[in-house]
BAKEDO-211709 format. One record per residue (C-alpha): z, y, x; residue in one letter. Coordinates in steps of 0.5 Angstrom, whole numbers, plus 2048, in hexadecimal, padded with zeros to 3 digits. Example, Ala and Ser with C-alpha at 12.3 -4.5 7.8 and 13.67 -1.06 7.14 Angstrom:
2
8107F7819a/80E7FE81Bs/
//
This chain:
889
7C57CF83Ax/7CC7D283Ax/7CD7D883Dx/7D37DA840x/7D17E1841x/7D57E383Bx/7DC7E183Ex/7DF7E7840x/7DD7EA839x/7E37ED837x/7E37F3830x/7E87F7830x/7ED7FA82Bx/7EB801827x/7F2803827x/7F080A823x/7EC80581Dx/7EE809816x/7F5805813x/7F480180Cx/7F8804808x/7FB7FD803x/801801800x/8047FA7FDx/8027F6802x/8047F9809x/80A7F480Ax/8047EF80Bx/8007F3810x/8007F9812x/7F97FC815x/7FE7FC81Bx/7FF7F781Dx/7FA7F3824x/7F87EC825x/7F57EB82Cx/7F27E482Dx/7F17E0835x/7EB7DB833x/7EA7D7839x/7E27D4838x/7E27CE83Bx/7DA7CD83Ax/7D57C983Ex/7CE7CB83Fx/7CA7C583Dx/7C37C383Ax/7C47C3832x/7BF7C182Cx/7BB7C782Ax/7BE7CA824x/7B87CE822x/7B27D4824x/7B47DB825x/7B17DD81Fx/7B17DC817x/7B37D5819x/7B97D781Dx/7BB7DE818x/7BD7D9813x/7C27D6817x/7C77DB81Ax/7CA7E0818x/7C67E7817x/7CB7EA81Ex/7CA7E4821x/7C37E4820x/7C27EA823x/7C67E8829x/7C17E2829x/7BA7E682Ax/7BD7EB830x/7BE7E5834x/7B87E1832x/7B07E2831x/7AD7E082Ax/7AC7DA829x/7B17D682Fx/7B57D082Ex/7BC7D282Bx/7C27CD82Dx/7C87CB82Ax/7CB7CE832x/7C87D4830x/7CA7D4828x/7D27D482Bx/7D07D9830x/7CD7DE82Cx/7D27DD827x/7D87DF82Bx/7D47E582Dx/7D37E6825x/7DA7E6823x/7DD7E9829x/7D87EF826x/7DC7EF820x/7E27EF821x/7E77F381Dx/7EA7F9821x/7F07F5820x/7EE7F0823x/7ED7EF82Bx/7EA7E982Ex/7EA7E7835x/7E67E2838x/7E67DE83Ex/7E27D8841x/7E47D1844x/7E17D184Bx/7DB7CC84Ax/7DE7C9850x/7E37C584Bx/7DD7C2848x/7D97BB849x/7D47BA845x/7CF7BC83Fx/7D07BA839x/7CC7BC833x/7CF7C282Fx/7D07BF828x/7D77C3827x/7DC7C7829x/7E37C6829x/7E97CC828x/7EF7CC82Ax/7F67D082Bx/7F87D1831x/7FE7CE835x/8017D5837x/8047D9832x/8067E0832x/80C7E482Dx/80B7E9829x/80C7F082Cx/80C7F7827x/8077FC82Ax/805803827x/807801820x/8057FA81Fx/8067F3822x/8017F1827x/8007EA827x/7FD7E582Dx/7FA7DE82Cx/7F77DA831x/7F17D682Fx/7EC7D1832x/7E47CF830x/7E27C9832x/7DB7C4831x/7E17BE833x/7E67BC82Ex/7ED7BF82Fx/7F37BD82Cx/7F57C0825x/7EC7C4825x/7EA7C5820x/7E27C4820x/7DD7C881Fx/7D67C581Fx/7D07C9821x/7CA7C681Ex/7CC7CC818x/7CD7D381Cx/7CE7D6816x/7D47D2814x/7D67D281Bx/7D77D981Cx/7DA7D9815x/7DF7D4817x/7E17D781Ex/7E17DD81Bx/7E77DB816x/7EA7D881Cx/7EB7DE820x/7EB7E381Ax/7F27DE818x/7F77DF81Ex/7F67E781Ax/7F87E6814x/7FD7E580Fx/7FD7E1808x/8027E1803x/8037E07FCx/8077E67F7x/8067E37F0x/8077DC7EDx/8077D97E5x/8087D37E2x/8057D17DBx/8057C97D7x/7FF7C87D3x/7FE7C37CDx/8037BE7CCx/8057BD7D3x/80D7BC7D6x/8097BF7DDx/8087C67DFx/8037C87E4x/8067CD7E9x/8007D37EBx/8017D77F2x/7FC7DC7F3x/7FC7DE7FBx/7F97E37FFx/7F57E4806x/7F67EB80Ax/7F57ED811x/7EE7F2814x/7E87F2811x/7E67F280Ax/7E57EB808x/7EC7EA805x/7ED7E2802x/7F17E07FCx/7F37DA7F8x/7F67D77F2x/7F97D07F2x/7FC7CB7EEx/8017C67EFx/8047C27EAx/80B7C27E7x/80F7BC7E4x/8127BB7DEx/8197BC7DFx/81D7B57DFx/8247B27E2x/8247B47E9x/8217B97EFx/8197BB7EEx/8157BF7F2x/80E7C27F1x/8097BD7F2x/8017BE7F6x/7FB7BA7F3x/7FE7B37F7x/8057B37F3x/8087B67FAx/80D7BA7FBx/8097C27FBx/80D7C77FDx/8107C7804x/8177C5805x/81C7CA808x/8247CC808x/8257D2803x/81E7D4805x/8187D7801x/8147D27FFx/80D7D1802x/8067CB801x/8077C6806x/8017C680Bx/8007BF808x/8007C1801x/7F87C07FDx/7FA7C47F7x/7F67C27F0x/7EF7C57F0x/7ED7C37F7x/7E87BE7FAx/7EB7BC800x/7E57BB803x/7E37C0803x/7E97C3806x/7E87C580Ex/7ED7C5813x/7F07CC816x/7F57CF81Bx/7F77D5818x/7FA7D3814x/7FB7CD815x/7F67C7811x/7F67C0811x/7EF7BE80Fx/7F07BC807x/7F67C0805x/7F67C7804x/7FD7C8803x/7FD7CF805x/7F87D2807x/7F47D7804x/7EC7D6805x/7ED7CE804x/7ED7CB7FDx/7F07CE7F6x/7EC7D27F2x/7E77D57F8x/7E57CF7FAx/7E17CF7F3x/7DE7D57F3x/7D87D67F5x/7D17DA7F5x/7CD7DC7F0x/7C67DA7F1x/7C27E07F4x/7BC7DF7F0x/7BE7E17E9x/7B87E27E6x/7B77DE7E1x/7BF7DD7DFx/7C17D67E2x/7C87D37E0x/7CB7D07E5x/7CF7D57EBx/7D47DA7EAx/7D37DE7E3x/7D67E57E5x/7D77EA7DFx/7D77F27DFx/7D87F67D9x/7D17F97D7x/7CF8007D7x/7D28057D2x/7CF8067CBx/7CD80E7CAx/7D380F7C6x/7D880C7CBx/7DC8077C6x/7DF8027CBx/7DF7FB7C8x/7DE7F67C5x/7D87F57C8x/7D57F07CCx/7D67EE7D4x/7CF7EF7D9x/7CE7EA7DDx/7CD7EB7E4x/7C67E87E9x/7C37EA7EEx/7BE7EE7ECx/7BB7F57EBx/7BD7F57E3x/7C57F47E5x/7C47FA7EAx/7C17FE7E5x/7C67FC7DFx/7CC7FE7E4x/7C98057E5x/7CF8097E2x/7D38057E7x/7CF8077EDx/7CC80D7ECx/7CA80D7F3x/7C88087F6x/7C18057F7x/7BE8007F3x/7BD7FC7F9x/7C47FE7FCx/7C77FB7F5x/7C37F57F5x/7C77F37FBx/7CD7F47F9x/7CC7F07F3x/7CA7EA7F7x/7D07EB7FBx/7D57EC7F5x/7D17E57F3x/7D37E27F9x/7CD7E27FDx/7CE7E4805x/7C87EB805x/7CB7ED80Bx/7CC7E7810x/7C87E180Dx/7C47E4808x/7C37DC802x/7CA7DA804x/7CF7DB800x/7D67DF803x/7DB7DA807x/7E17DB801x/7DF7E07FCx/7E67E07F7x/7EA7E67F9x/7F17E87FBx/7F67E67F5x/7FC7EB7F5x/7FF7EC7F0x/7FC7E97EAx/7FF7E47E8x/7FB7DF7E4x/7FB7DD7DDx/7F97D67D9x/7F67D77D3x/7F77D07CFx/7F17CF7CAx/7F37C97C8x/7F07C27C4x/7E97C67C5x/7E57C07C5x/7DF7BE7CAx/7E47B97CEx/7EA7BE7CDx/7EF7BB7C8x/7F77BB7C8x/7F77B77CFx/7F37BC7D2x/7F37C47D0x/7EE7C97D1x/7F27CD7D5x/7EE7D37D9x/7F27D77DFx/7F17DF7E0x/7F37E37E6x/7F07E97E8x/7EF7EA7F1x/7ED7F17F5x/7E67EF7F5x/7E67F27EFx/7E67EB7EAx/7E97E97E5x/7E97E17E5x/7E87DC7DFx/7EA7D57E2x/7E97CE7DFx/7F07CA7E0x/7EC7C37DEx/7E67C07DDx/7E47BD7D6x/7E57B67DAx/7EC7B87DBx/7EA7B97E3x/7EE7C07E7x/7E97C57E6x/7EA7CC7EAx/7E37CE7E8x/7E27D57E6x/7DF7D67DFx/7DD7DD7E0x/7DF7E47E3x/7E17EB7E1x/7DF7F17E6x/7E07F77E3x/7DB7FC7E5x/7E18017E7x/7E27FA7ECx/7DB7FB7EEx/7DB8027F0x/7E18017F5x/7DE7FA7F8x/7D77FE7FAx/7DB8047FDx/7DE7FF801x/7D97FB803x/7D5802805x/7DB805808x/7DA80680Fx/7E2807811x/7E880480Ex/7E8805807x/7F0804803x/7F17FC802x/7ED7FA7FBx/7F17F87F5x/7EC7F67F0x/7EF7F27EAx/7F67F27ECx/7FA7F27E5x/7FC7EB7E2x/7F97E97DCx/7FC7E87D5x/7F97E57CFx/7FA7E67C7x/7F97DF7C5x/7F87DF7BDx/7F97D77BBx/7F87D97B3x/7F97D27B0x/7FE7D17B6x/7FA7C97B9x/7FB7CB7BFx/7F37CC7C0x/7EF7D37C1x/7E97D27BCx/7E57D97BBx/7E27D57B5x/7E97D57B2x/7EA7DC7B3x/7EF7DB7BAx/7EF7E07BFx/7F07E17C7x/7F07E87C9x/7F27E87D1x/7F47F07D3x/7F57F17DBx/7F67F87DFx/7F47F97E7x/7FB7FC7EAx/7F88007F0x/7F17FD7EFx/7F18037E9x/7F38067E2x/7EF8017DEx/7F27FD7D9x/7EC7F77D7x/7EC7F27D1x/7E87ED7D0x/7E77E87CAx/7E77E17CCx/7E77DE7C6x/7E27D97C7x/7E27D57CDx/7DB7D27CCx/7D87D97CCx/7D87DF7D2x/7DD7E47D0x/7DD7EC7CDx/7E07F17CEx/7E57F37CAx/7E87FA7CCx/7E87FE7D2x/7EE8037D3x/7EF8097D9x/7F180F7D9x/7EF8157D5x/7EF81D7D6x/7F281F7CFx/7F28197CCx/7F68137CAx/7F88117D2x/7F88167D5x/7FE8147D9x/7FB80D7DBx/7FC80C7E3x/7FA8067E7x/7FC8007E1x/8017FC7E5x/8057FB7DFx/8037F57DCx/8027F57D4x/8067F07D1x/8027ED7CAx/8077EE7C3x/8087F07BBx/80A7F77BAx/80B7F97B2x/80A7FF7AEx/8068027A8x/8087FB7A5x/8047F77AAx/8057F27B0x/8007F57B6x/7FF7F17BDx/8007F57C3x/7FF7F67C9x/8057FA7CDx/8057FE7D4x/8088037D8x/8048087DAx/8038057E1x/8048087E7x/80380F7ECx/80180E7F2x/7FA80C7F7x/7F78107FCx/7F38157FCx/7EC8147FEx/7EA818802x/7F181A807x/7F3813806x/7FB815804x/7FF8127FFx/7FF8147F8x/8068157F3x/80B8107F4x/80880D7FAx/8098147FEx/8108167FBx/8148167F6x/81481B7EFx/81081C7E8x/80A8197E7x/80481B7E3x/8018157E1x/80480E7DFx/80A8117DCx/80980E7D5x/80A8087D2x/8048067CDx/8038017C7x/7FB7FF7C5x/7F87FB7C0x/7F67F47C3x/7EF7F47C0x/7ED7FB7C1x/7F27FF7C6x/7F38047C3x/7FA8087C3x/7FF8067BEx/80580A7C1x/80780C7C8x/80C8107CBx/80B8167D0x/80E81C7D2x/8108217CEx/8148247C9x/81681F7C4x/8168237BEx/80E8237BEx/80E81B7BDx/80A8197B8x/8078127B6x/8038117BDx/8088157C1x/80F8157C4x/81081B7C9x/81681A7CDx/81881F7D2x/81A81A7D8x/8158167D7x/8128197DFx/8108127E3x/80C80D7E3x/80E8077DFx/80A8017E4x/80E7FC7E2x/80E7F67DCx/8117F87D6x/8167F37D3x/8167F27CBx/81B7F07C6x/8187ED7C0x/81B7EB7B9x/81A7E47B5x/8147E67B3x/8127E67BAx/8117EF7B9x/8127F37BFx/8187F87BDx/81A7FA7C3x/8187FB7CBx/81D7FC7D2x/8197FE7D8x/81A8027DFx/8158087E2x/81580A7E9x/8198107E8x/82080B7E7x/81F80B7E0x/8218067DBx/81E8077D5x/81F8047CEx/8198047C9x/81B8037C0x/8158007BDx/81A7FE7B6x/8147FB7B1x/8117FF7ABx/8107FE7A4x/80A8007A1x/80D80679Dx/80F80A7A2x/80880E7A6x/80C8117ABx/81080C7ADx/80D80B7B4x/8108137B4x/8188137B3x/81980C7B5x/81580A7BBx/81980E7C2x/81980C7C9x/82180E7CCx/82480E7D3x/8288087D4x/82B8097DAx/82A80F7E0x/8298097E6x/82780D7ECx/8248147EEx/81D8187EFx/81F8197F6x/81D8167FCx/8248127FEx/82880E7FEx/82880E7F6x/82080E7F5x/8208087F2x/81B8067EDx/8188007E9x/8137FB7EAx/8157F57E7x/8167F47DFx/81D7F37DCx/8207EE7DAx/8237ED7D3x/8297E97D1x/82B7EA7C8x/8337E77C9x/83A7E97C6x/8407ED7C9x/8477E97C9x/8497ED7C2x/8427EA7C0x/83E7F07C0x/8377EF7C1x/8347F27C7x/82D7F47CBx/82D7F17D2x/8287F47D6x/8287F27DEx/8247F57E3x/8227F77EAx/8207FD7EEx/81B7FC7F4x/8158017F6x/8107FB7F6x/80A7FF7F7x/80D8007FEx/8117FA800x/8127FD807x/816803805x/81D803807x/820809803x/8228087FDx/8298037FCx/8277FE7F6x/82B7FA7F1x/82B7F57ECx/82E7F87E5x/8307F57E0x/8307FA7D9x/8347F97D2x/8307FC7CDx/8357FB7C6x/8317FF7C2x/82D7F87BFx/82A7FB7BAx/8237FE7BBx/8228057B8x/8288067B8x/82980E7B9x/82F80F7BEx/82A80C7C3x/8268127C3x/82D8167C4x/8328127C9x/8328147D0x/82F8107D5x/83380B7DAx/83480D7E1x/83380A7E8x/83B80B7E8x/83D8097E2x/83B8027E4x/8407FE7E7x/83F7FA7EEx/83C7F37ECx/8437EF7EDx/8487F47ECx/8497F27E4x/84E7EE7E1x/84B7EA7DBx/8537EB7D9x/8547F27DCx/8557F67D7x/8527FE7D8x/84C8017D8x/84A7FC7DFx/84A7F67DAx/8447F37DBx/8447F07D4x/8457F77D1x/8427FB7D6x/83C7FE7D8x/8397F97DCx/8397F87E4x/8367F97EAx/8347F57EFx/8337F97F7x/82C7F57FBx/8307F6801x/8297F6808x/8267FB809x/8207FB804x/8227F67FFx/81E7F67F9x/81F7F37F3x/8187EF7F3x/8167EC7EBx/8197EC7E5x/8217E87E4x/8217E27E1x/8277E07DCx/8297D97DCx/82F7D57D9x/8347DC7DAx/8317DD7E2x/82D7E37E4x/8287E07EAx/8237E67EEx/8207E67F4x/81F7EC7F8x/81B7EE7FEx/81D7F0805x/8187F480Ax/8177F2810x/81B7F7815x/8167F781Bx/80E7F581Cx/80E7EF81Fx/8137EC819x/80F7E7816x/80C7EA811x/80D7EC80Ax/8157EC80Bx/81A7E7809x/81C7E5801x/8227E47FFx/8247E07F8x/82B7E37F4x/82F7DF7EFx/8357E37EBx/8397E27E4x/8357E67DEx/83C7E97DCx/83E7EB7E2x/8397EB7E8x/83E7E87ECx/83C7E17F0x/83D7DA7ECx/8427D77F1x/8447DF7F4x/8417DE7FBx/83A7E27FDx/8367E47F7x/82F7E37FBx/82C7DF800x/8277E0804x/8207DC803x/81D7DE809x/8167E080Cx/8127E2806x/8137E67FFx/8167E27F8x/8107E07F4x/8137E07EDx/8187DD7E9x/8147D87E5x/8167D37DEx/8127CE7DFx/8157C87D8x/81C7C77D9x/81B7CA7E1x/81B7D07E4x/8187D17EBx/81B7D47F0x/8177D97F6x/81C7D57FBx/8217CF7FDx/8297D07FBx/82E7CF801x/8337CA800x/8387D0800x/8357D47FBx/8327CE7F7x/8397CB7F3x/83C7D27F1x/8367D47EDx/8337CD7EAx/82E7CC7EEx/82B7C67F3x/82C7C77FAx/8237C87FDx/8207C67F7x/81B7CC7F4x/81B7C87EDx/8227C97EAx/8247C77E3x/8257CD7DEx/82C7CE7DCx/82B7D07D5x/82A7CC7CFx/8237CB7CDx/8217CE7C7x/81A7CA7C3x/8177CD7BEx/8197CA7B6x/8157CB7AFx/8177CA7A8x/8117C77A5x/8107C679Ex/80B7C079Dx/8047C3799x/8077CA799x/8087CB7A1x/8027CA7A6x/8057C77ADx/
//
């Protein structure tokens, strides 16, 4: 029988609750901002069916809190109904809201009811009133009203009861919803085989209180470029992306995105779900509909489930790779091999960890598996791996293409594109958890307060591909190789490498770099920077590389809880301020630059003496015919633009390395003081091998500053510049000795002349400087050059709380040559709420982060409202001369 005893029940908010720090993601949710529910309970005491006994029959059933609620209201062995289970269940969850989450519950006069129906369901529903935003001690606080019914209501979502479990589970998402924030910061885009389409891949992300934060990857499909006007396509055919006016581009709420079972799909209010399409929503479809616990039970080893890989302990002479992963199970033997992780941590303390991390829910519903076990992905943008024609139903038509992502539960990801039938996949073939990740999961989970918001596996992952015989197919027994190397950001100052040459066969670990006291890294901070995979030569040789900054100087301290480096002022930092050159399949230190004074180079070693902050940002490479690396272009937190010479060496000349290999000062952009001219860059340039109107062939290099690491802060003023390097050939000893540019040297973008004459010139010129006029404005993803146009978004934050969250994106399209606008009007428009998720190639289109206003559209060459744009520049298809019976194909 329901008892309306609990309907004044009301929780209120813990104001003094500890803040989460989230550096990054503070434009997203702050610690400070409020949700206040008014859920009116509509419920009417009625006979019921008997769900169970109180006792072991009943334990099984419902959650271990509501449970509790269960035997302080019941006597062992009493009937338990379903009017009971809605009861206690609301009790459950009003227990456990987060601070940041008040509830306020009011009943409907029984008066207003006729009849008792049996409780078979209940029915959730919003509210007619609404209420406006209000900023309040810091934060925004938010009103919503709902109401829970056993009668079906317009727009409800039904919950039944017969499963406690999952109805507590299922309104506990409902509720939680209304205080949360989703987003999406990175996309790709990759085409396999021989394919005309491309798939387009959004990562996507759940924050707001409590520590369960979701995340997603999905994917929708690309047509092959044709005659006429296309659009991002869902698993129907049907138009994906939302349409808007000059706006950023979203899911439709009626998207079924590739991977999905629709009927799998349940509906919700926040955000909006209609029942078989996922669309947006975070917790519905995608990759995380897939994953799925381990068994529990793992002794002996079984197959099928979640196969969790770690690294195994160290060997006694404390050499890192390669070597083979260990897989996880719930078992004292997984404990005990991760003891050098958790060196304090009881074996029966450890094993529940273990059966939590495989997907078991230990501490509400022990033998079920957690509601949504994929993490947040925020940074990590994913990688398709083509493995090809590897036979066993994958051919030509259907490539072997594996997905890899990392996200904050500590996870790097390997997903199956498709099946060997041809059928969407989405299925996780295995996942990495460095024990460096696992660590920081246990504090986590142990951590009686607030604890900074966890990162994980947040770097994107690159792959070394070696095709030997050049088929297009990866076969290890032909000697092809697929190395996949991936950082962390701020989940920490690790590189990992892992051979995942054969697809058939759990992976290994190929190498592990971090930083060293009197060794080779040293100067490694948090690995935001990620590596990009190539050729340098020297001693004769062609080496594969991998090359990085040396990350970035920031954190929080773990025991104050304040920021660290660059997340709390400006000036010299004493880690990520390098720029490193590894060896692909050992990791071992080829070259690096550092501070220092640039007599004592050596073979290993470039020592500049301004070389004094963090490099975070990708490194963009020039490469030679060959395919060799021989030059490098990339910004640091402290303003600075640096180029770094690579000139290939033959094998009679040991010291090459020594006199040849340098890193210069390009160009002096900004200051290492806080201001107006503290800027610092995140995103990698981009480059541009051009020639001036005397035919003198010049370097480009296009970059934007932007405190990314802290998308809210307003005080530094933020540009896209465009720099002229005209000394082409690497090696060249007059870098080492010019001056760098200046901020004043850079002409305002627009103000030159292509047939003015003087210094101001832009064809002959400098370079130019292009002013991001909101406050805040920050140049957000490396530029893309197409067709003679410059096309960068830039992010602008929100300027009160109750701004829709994260801010507002802005897209801008400006003459290379110049940096004025195509038709002379705006160079930017605006985008709207949300932040622009990259500028993709994608065949012969390019996807834009948002719609193109009328206005704006026809100046720069775009299509008005379209996110698929054909590209301006001329397609380039890769030829061969083939000599028949000398030349292989």
């Amino acid at each position: 029988m329901l008892r309306t005893r609990v309907s004044l029940f009301l929780v209120c908010s813990l104001l003094a609750a500890a803040p989460l720090q989230a550096q990054d993601l503070d434009a997203w949710w702050a610690s400070g901002d409020r949700t206040h529910l008014r859920l009116e309970l509509a419920l009417r005491q009625s006979t019921t069916p008997v769900l169970c006994t109180l006792g072991q029959d009943c334990r099984q059933r419902f959650t271990s809190s509501a449970y509790r609620l269960l035997q302080g209201a019941h006597a062992e062995g009493a009937p338990v109904t379903s009017g009971d289970a809605v009861t206690v269940i609301i009790r459950s969850l009003l227990q456990r809201l987060p601070p940041q989450v008040t509830v306020e519950t009011r009943q409907r006069p029984l008066s207003a009811f006729s009849g008792a129906p049996a409780v078979d369901a209940v029915y959730l529903a919003r509210g007619t009133a609404a209420t406006a935003p209000s900023a309040r001690a810091g934060g925004c606080f938010r009103q919503h009203s709902l109401s829970l019914t056993d009668t079906p209501a317009p727009g409800a979502i039904v919950l039944p009861t017969r499963d406690p479990i999952q109805l507590e589970r299922r309104l506990e998402e409902a509720l939680w919803g209304f205080a949360r924030r989703s987003g999406s910061l990175v996309s790709s885009a990759f085409r396999s085989g021989a394919s005309t389409e491309s798939a387009l891949l959004i990562a996507g992300f759940e924050l707001g209180p409590g520590a369960s934060w979701a995340g997603n990857v999905k994917k929708l499909r690309i047509p092959a470029a044709g005659a006429g006007l296309a659009a991002v396509e869902d698993a129907r055919g049907q138009p994906a992306l939302r349409e808007s006016a000059g706006g950023p581009v979203r899911l439709r709420d009626s998207a079924l995105t590739f991977w999905t079972d629709p009927a799998r799909v349940l509906p919700g209010l926040e955000p909006p779900v209609r029942a078989g399409a996922d669309g947006g929503a975070v917790r519905r479809g995608g990759v995380g509909q897939h994953l799925v616990s381990h068994p529990m039970v793992s002794d002996p080893p079984v197959d099928d489930g979640r196969l969790l890989l770690t690294e195994a302990p160290e060997p006694a002479d404390h050499a890192i790779g390669p070597r083979p992963l260990l897989p996880l199970r719930a078992d004292l033997a997984s404990v005990r091999a991760l003891r050098q992780s958790l060196p304090l941590v009881e074996e029966a303390e450890g094993l529940q960890l273990l059966r939590w991390l495989l997907g078991e829910d230990v501490d509400e519903a022990p033998q079920r598996g957690r509601p949504w076990l994929l993490g947040p992905v925020y940074h990590s943008r994913p990688l398709a791996l083509d493995y090809g024609a590897t036979g066993d139903g994958y051919g030509a038509s259907n490539p072997r293409v594996r997905l890899f992502f990392g996200s904050a539960d500590g996870v790097l990801h390997a997903v199956e594109n498709t099946d060997a039938a041809g059928r969407e996949s989405g299925r996780e073939v295995f996942g990495f958890l460095p024990q460096s990740a696992l660590a920081a999961l246990h504090r986590r989970r142990s951590a009686e307060s607030p604890v900074p918001v966890a990162y994980g596996i947040d770097g994107s992952p690159v792959a070394l591909r070696v095709d030997r015989n050049g088929d297009g197919t990866l076969r290890v027994d032909e000697g092809d190789e697929a190395i996949v190397v991936f950082g962390q950001r701020r989940g920490g100052s690790r590189y990992y490498a892992l051979n995942v040459s054969d697809p058939l066969r759990p992976p290994s670990l190929q190498w592990r770099i971090e930083r060293t006291e009197g060794g080779d890294f040293d100067e490694l901070g948090l690995t935001f920077s990620t590596p990009v995979v190539g050729r340098v030569q020297f001693d004769g040789q062609v080496r594969d590389v991998f090359l990085f900054g040396g990350g970035y100087n920031g954190g929080v301290d773990a025991v104050t809880g304040e920021r660290l480096g660059k997340d709390a002022t400006a000036g010299d930092d004493a880690v990520g301020n390098a720029i490193y050159v590894v060896d692909a399949r050992s990791g071992t230190l080829v070259w690096k630059a550092v501070r220092g004074d640039s007599a004592a180079a050596d073979n290993s070693r470039f020592p500049h003496p301004d070389m004094r902050d963090s490099i975070a940002s990708e490194i963009a490479v020039l490469r030679n015919a060959a395919g060799i690396i021989h030059r490098l272009y990339v910004g640091d937190t402290g303003g600075r633009i640096w180029r770094v010479d690579l000139p290939p060496g033959g094998l009679h000349d040991p010291q090459h390395r020594a006199r040849h290999w340098s890193a210069s000062v390009l160009a002096e952009l900004g200051a290492e003081t806080v201001g107006p001219d503290d800027r610092r860059f995140f995103a990698a340039p981009a480059l541009v091998r051009t020639v001036d109107a005397r035919g003198h062939p010049v370097d480009g290099v296009l970059i934007t500053s932007g405190d990314r690491a802290q998308p809210l802060v307003q005080r530094a003023a933020n540009y896209a510049f465009y720099l002229r390097d005209d000394l082409v050939r690497s090696g060249d000893a007059r870098v080492r000795e010019r001056l760098a540019l200046t901020f004043d040297q850079l002409p305002p973008a627009g103000s030159c002349n292509p047939e003015q004459r003087g210094p101001c010139a832009a064809v002959q010129g400098p370079g130019w400087k292009l002013a991001m006029p909101a406050a805040g404005e920050k140049g957000w993803e490396t530029p893309m050059i197409d067709g003679g146009r410059v096309l960068f978004g830039s992010f602008e934050p929100r300027q009160a709380p109750c701004e829709a969250p994260p801010g507002r994106a802005r897209l801008y399209a400006v003459n290379l040559v110049d940096g004025a606008a195509p038709d002379g009007g705006a160079a930017g428009w605006d985008l709207g709420v949300g932040v622009p998720s990259g500028l993709l190639r994608a065949g012969e289109w390019l996807v834009l982060p948002g719609g193109v206003p009328e206005a704006a559209a026809s100046g720069a060459g775009l299509l008005p409202d379209a996110e698929l744009q054909r590209s301006g520049a001329p397609q380039l298809l890769r030829t061969y001369w083939r000599e028949p019976g000398v030349d292989p194909l």
